[in-house]
C-alpha positions as a Markdown table, in Angstrom:
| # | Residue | x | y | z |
|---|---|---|---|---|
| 1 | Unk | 49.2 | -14.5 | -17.5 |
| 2 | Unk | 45.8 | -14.6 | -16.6 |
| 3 | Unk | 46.4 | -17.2 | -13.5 |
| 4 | Unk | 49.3 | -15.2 | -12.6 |
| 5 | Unk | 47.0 | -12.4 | -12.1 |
| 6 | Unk | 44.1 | -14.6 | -10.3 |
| 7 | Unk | 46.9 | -15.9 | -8.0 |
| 8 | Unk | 48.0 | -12.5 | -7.2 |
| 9 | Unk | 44.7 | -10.6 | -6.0 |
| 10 | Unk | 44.6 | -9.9 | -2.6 |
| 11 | Unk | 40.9 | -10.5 | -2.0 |
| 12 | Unk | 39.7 | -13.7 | -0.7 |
| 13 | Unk | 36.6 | -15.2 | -0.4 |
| 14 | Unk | 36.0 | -17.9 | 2.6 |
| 15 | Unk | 33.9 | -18.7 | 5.2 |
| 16 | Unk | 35.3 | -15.3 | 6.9 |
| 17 | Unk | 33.7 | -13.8 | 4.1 |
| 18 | Unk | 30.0 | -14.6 | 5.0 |
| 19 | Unk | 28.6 | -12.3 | 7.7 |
| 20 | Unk | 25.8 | -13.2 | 9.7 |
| 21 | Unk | 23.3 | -9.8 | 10.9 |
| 22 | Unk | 21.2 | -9.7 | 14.2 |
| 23 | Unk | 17.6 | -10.2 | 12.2 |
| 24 | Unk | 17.0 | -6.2 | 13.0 |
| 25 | Unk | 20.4 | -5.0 | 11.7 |
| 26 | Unk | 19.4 | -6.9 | 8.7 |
| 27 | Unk | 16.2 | -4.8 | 8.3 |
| 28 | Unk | 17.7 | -1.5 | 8.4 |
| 29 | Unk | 20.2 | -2.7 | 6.4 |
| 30 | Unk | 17.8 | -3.6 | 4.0 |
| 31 | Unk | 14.5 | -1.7 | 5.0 |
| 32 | Unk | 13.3 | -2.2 | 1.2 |
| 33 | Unk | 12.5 | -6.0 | 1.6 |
| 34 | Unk | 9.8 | -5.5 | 4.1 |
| 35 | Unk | 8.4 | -1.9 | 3.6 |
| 36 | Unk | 9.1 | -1.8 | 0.8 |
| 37 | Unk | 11.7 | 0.8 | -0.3 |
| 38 | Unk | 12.4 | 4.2 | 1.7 |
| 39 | Unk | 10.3 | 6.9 | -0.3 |
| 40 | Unk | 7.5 | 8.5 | 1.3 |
| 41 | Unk | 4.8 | 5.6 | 0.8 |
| 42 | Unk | 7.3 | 3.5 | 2.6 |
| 43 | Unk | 7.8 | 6.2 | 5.3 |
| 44 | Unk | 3.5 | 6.0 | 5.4 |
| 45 | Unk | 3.9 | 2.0 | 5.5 |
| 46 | Unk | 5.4 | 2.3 | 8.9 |
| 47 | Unk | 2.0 | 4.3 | 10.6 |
| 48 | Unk | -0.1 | 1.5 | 8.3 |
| 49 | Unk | 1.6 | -2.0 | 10.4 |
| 50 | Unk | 1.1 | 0.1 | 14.1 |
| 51 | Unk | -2.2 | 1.0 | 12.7 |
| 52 | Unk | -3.1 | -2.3 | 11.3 |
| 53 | Unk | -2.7 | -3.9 | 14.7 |
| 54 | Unk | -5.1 | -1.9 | 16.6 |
| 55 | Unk | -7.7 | -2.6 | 13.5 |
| 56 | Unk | -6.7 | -6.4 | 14.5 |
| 57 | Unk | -8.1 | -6.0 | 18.1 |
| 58 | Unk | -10.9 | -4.0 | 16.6 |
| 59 | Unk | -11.9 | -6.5 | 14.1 |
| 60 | Unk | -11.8 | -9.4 | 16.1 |
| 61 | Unk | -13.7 | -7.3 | 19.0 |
| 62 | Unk | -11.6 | -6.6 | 21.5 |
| 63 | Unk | -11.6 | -2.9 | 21.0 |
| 64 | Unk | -13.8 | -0.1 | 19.6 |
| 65 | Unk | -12.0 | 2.7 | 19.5 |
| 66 | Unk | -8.3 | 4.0 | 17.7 |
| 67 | Unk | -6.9 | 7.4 | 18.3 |
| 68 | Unk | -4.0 | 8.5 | 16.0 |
| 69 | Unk | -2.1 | 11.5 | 16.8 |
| 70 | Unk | 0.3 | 13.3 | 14.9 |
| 71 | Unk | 2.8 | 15.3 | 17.0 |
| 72 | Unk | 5.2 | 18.9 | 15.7 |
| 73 | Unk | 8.1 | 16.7 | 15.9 |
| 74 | Unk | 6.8 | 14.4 | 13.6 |
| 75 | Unk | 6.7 | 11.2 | 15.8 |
| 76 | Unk | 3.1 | 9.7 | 15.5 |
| 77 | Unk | 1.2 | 7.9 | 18.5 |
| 78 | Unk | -1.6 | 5.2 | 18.1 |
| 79 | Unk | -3.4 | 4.5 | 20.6 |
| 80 | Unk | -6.5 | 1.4 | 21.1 |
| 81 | Unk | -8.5 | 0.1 | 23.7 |
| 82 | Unk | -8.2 | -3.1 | 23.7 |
| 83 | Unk | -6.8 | -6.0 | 25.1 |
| 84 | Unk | -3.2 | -4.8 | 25.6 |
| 85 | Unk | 0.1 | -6.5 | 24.4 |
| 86 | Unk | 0.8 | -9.5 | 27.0 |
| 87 | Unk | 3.3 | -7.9 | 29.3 |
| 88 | Unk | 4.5 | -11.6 | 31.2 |
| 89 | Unk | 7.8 | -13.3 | 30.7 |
| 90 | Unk | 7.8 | -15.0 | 27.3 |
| 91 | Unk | 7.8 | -18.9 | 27.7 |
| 92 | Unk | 10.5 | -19.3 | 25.4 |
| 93 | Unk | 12.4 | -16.2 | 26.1 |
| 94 | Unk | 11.7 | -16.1 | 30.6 |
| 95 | Unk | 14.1 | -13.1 | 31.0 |
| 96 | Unk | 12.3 | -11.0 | 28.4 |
| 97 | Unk | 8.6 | -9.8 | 28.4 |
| 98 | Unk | 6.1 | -11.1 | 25.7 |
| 99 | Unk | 5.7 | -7.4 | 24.2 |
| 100 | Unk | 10.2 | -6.8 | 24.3 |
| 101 | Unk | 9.9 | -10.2 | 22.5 |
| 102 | Unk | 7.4 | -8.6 | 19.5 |
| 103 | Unk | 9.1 | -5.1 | 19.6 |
| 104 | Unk | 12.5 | -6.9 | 18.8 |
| 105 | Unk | 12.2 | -10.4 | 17.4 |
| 106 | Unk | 10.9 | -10.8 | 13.5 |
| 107 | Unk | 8.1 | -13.4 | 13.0 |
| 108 | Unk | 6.7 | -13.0 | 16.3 |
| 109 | Unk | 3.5 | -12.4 | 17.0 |
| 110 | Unk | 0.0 | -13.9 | 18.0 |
| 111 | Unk | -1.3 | -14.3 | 14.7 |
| 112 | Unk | 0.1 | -17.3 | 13.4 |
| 113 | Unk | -2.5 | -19.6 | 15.0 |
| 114 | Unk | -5.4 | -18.3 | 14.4 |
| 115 | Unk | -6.3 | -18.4 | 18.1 |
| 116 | Unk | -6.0 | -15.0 | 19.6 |
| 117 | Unk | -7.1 | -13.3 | 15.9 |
| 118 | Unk | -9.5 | -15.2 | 13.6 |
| 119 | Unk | -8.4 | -12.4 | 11.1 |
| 120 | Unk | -5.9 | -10.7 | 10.8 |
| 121 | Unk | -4.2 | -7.5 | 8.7 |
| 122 | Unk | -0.7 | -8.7 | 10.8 |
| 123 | Unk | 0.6 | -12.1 | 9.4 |
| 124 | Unk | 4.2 | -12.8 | 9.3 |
| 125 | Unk | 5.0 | -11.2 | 12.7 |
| 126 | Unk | 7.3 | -8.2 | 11.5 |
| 127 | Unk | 5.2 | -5.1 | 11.4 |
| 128 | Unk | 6.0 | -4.0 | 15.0 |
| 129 | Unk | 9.6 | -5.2 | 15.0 |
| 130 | Unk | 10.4 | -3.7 | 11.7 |
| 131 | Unk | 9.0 | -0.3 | 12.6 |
| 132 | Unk | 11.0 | -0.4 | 15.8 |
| 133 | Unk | 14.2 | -1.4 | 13.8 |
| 134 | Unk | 13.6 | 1.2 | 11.5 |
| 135 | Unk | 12.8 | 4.2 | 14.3 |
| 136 | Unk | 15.0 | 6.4 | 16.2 |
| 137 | Unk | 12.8 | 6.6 | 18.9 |
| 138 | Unk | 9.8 | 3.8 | 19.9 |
| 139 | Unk | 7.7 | 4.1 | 23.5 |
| 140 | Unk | 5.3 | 1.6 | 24.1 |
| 141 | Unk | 2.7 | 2.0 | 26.8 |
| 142 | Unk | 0.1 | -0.9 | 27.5 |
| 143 | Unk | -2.6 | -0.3 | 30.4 |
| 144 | Unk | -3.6 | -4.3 | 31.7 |
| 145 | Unk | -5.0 | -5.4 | 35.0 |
| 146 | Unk | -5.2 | -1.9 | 36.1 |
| 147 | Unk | -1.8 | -1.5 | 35.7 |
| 148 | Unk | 0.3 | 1.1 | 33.5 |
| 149 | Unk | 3.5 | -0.7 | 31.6 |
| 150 | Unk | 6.1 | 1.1 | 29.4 |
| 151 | Unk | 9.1 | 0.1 | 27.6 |
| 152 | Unk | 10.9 | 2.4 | 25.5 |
| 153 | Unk | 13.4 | 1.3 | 22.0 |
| 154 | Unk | 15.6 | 2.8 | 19.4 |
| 155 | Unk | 16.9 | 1.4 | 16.2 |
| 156 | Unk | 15.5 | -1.7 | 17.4 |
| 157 | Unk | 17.4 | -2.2 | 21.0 |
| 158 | Unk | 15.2 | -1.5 | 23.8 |
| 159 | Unk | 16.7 | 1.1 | 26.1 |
| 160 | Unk | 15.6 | -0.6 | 29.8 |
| 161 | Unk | 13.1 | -3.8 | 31.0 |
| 162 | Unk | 9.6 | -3.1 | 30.9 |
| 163 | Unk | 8.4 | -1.3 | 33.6 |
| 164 | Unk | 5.6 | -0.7 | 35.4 |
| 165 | Unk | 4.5 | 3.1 | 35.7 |
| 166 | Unk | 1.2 | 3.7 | 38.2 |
| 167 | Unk | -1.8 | 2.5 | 38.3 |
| 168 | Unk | -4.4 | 2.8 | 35.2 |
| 169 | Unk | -7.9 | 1.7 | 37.0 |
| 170 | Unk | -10.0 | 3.4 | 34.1 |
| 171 | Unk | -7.7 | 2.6 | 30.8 |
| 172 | Unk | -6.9 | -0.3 | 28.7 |
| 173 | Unk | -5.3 | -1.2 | 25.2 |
| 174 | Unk | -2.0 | -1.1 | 23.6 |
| 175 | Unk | -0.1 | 3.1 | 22.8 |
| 176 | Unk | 2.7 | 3.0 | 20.5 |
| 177 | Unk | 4.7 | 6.5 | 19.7 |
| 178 | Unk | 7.2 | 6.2 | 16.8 |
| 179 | Unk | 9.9 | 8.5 | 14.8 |
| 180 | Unk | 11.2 | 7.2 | 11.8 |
| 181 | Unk | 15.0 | 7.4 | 11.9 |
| 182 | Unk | 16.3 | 9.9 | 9.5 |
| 183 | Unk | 19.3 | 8.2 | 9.2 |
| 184 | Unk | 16.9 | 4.9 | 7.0 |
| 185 | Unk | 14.8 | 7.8 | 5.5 |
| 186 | Unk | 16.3 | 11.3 | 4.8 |
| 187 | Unk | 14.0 | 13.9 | 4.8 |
| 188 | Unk | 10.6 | 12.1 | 4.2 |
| 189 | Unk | 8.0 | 13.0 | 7.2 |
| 190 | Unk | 4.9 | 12.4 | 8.2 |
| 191 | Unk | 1.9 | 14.0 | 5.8 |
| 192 | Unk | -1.1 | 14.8 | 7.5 |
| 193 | Unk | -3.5 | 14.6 | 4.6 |
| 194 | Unk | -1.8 | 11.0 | 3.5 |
| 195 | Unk | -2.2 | 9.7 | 7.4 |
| 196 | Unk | -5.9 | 11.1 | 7.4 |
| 197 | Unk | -7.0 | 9.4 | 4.0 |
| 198 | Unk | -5.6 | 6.2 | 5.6 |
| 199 | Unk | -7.5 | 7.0 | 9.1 |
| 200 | Unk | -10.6 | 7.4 | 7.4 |
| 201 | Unk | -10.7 | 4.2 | 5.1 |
| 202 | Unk | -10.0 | 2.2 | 8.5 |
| 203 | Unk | -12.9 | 3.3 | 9.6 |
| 204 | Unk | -14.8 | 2.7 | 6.8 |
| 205 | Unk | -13.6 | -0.7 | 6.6 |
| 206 | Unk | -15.1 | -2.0 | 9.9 |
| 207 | Unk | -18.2 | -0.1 | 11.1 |
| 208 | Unk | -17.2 | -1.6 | 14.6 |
| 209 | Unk | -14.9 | 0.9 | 15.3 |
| 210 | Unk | -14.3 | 4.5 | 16.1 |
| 211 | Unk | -11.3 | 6.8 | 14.8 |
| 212 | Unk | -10.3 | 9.6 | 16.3 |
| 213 | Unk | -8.0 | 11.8 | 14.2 |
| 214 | Unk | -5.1 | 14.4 | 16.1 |
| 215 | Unk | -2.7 | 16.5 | 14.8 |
| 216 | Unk | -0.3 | 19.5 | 15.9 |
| 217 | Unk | 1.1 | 19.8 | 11.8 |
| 218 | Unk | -1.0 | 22.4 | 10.0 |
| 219 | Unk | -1.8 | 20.7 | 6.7 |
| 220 | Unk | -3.8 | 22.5 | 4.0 |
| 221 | Unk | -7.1 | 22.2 | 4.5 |
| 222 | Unk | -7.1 | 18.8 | 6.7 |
| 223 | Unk | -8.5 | 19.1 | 9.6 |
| 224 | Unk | -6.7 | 19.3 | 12.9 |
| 225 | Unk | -8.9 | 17.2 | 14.5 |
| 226 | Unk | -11.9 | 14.6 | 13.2 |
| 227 | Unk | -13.7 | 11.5 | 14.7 |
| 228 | Unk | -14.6 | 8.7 | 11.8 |
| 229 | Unk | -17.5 | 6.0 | 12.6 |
| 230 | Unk | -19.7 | 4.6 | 9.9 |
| 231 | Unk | -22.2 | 2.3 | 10.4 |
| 232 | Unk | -22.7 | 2.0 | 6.9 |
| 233 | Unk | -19.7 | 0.1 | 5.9 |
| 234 | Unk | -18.3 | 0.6 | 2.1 |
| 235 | Unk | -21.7 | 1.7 | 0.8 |
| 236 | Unk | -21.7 | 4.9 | 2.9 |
| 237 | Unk | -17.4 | 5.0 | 1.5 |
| 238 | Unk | -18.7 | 5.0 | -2.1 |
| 239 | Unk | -21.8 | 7.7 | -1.6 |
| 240 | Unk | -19.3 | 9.7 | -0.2 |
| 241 | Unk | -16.3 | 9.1 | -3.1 |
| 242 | Unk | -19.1 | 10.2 | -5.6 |
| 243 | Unk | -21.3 | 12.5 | -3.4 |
| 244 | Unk | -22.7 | 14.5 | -6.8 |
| 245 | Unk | -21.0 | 12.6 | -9.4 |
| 246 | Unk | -24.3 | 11.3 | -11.9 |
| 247 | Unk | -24.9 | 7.5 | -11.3 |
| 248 | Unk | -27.0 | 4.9 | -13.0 |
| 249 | Unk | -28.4 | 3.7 | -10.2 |
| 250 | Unk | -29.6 | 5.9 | -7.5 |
| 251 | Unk | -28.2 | 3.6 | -5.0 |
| 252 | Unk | -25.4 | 1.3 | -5.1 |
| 253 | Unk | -25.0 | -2.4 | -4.9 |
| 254 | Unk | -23.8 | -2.8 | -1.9 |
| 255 | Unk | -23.6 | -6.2 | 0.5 |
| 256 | Unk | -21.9 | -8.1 | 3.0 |
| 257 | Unk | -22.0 | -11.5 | 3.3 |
| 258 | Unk | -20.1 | -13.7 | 5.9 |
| 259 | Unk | -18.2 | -16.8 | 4.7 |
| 260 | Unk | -19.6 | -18.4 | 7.9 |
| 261 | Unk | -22.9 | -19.0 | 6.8 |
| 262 | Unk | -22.7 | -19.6 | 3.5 |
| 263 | Unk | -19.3 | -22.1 | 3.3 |
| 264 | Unk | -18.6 | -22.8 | 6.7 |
| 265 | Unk | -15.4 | -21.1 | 6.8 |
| 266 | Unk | -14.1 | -17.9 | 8.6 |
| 267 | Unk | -14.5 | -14.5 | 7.2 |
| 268 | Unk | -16.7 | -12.2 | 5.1 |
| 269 | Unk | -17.0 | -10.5 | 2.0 |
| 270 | Unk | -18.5 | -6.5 | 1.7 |
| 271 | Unk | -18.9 | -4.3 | -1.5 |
| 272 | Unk | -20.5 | -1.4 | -2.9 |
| 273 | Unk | -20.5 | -0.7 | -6.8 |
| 274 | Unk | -22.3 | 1.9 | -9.0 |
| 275 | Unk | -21.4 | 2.8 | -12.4 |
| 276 | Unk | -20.9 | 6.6 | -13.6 |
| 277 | Unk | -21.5 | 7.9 | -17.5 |
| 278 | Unk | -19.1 | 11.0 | -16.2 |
| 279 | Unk | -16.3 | 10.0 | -14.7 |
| 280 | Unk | -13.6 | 7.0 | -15.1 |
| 281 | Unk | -14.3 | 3.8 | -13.2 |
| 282 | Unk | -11.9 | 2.5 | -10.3 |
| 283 | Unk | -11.8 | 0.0 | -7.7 |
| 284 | Unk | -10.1 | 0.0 | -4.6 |
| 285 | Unk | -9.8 | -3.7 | -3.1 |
| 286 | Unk | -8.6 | -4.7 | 0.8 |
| 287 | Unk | -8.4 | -7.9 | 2.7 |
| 288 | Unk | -8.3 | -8.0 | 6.2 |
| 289 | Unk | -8.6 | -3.8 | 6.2 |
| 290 | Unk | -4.7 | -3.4 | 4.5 |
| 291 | Unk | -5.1 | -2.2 | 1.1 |
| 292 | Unk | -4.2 | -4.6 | -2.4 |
| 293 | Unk | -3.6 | -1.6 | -4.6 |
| 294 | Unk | -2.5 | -4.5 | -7.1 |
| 295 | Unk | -6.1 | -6.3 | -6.8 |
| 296 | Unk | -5.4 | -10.1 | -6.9 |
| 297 | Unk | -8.0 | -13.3 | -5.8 |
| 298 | Unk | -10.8 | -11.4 | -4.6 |
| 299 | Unk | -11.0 | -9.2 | -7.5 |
| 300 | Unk | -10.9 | -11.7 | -9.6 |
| 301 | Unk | -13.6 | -13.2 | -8.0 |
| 302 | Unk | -15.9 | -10.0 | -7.5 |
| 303 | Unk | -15.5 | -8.7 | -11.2 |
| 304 | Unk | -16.0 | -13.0 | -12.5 |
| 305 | Unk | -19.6 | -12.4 | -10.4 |
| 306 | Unk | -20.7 | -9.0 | -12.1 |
| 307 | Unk | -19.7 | -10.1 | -15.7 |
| 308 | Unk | -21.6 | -13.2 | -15.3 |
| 309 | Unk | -24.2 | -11.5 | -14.1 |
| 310 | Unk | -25.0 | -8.9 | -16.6 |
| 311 | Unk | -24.2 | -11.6 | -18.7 |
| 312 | Unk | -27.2 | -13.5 | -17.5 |
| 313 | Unk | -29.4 | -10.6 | -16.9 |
| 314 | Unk | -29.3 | -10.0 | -20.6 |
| 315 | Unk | -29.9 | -13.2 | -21.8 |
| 316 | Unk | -33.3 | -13.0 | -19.6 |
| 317 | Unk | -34.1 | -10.3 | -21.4 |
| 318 | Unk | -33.6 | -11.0 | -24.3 |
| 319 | Unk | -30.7 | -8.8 | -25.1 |
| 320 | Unk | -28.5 | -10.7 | -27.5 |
| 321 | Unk | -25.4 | -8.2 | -27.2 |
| 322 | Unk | -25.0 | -9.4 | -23.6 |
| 323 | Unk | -22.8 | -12.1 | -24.6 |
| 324 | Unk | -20.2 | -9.7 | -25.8 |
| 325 | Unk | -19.9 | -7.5 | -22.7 |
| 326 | Unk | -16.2 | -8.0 | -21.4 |
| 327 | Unk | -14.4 | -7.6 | -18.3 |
| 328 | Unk | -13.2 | -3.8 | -19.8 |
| 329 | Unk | -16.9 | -2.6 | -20.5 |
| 330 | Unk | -17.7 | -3.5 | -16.9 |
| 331 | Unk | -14.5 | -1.2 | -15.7 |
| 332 | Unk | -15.8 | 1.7 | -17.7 |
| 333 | Unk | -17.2 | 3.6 | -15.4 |
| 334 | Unk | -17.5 | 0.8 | -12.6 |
| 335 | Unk | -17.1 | 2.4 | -9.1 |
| 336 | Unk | -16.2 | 0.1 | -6.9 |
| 337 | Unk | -15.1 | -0.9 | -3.4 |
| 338 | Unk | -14.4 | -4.7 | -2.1 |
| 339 | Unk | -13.2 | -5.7 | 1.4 |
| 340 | Unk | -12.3 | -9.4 | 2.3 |
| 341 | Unk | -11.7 | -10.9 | 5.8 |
| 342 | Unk | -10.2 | -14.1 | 5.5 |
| 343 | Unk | -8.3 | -16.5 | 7.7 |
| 344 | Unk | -4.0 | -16.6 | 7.0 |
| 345 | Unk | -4.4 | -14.8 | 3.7 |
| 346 | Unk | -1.6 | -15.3 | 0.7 |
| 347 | Unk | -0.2 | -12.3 | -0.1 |
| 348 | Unk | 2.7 | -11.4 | -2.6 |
| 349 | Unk | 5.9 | -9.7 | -1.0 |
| 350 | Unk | 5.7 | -8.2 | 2.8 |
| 351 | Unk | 3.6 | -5.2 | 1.4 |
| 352 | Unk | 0.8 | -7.3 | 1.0 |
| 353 | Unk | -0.1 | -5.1 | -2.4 |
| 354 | Unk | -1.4 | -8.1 | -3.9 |
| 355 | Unk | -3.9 | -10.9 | -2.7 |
| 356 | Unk | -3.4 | -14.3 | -3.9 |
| 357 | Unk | -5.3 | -16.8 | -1.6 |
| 358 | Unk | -6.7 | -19.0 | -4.5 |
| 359 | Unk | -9.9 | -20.1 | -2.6 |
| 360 | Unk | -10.6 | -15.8 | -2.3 |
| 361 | Unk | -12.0 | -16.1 | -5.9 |
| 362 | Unk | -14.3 | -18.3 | -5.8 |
| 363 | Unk | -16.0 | -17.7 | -2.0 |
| 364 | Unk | -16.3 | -13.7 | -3.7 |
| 365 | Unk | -17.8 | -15.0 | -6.6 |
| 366 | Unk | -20.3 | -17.2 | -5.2 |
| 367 | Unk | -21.4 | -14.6 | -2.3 |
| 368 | Unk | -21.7 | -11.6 | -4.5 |
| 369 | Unk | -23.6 | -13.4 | -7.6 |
| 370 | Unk | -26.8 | -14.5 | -5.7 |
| 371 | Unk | -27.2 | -10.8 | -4.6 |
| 372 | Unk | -26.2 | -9.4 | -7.8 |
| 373 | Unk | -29.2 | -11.5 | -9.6 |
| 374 | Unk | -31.4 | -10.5 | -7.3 |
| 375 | Unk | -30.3 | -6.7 | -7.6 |
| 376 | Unk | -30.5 | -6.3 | -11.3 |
| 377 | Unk | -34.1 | -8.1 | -11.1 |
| 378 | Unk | -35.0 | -5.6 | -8.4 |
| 379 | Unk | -33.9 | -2.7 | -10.0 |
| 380 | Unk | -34.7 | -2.8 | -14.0 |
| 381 | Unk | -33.8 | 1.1 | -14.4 |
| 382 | Unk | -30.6 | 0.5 | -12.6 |
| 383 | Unk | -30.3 | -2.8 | -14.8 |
């Protein structure tokens, strides 16, 4: 009975079976395996890869200023002054320019080589693709050689060549304009305060660079315009986090230290830390300026140096509990902020929540031990 009943079903399954989707068809068929999922921090993920790619230029010097603009219809525009997407016929690709070929093609990209980026936040060559695939609407503007370019896509196809627009004698960089399709994302839109927050740790992140901050969407008490520079890295981040929160130490450890110097390598490692008796500890963690909200290698690395450290430090003094401090007593009330720049970092998934480049732990640990000793001898009170 049972084969009669196999032998009877009308469905078949054969080679005719198997479809095969255009790489971008794939992606908003499937949006969650690289941003993530479709909810609102997704919907945010797609201004963090546009974003990410002017920090790119910023980071590896090429530019030193990022506007972001948020428009009433709820597209978003990023603009940078630096070098400017390459605009020629792709070698590989002669009837299509170099930035079509990025806007539309998955792992592409000039990040794979370390030759053009000697860090980078972009690795796998999808942000820009999947944010066009994943759009309604995608203009992209790039002022090179004196010369305006635009090219505009939706849902990943571009709508006409690249074209050149006028001249641009005064203006260089790279403008992208974006609206995430409704039909991927329902509802979700842009929020201002959630964009700004992002804007503002950018900046933070690389003391290079300038951020100017636009928007026409009223928003609470953001502001509707702001400019972000800060010289002082993550130790002016974390004054600013705390402002009048009670400290132990009236200022915070705080470093950078390049991988350059100190193992021949490319990169750098910058941190600020201060612990708080009032208010529960926390530490927010980034490589290559993108966020690792789920820590990984460098964490690792950066707590392994401040345990042993205290650890250390108390045996110096004579302080026989020092031996049982933990990881946990360390969190308690640790404030903290790390940044890594390293060269083709390991991440887990397409999000990049989670760092896992093993040698990350140990070039951390060494760099911020030798400054730690030297801080807690420094400072006994803080100590």
């Amino acid at each position: 009975m049972a084969n009669d009943l196999l032998s009877s079903t009308p469905d078949t399954y054969d080679a005719s079976s198997i479809e095969v989707l255009e790489p971008l068809e794939a992606v908003r068929l499937r949006p969650g395996m690289y941003i993530g999922g479709i909810d609102e921090r997704a919907y945010h993920h797609l201004a963090a890869e546009i974003i990410d790619n002017s920090m790119d230029e910023a980071v590896a010097g090429h530019a030193n200023r990022i506007e972001v603009e948020l428009h009433a219809d709820g597209s978003l525009t990023v603009r940078d002054n630096g070098r400017g997407i390459p605009i020629d016929p792709h070698p590989k690709f002669p009837d299509k320019s170099a930035l079509e070929v990025i806007f539309c093609t998955l792992h592409s990209g000039g990040k794979f080589n370390g030759k053009a980026y000697e860090t980078s936040g972009g690795l796998h060559g999808v942000g820009s693709s999947v944010v066009n695939a994943l759009s309604d609407h995608l203009y992209v503007e790039v002022a090179k050689n004196k010369e305006l370019y635009a090219q505009s896509f939706s849902r990943g196809k571009p709508q006409g060549p690249i074209a050149k627009i006028g001249a641009a004698p005064n203006r260089r960089g790279t403008s992208v304009t974006f609206h995430p399709d409704a039909q991927i994302f329902g509802s979700h839109h842009f929020r201002p305060s959630r964009l700004l927050r992002m804007v503002r740790s950018k900046a933070y992140l690389f003391s290079g660079v300038e951020i100017r901050w636009k928007s026409a969407i009223p928003d609470g008490d953001t502001p509707m315009e702001a400019s972000f520079h800060f010289p002082g890295g993550l130790a002016d981040y974390l004054s600013d986090t705390l402002e009048k929160t009670t400290t132990y130490a009236d200022r915070p450890f705080a470093g950078k230290v390049s991988f350059q110097e100190k193992f021949q390598v490319p990169g750098s490692v910058e941190w600020a830390i201060n612990w708080s008796p009032v208010r529960d500890g926390f530490l927010q963690s980034y490589c290559n300026t993108v966020p690792t909200p789920e820590g990984g290698t460098h964490e690792f690395g950066f707590w392994s140096a401040i345990l042993k450290g205290i650890r250390a430090y108390g045996d110096l003094t004579k302080n026989r509990k020092a031996e049982l401090i933990t990881r946990d007593d360390m969190l308690a009330g640790g404030c903290a902020l790390i940044s890594v720049f390293i060269r083709e970092p390991q991440f887990v998934g397409q999000t990049k929540d989670r760092l896992a480049t093993e040698e990350a732990t140990r070039y951390v640990e060494l760099a911020v031990r030798d400054h730690f000793d030297n801080w807690l001898a420094n400072d006994s009170k803080s100590a």
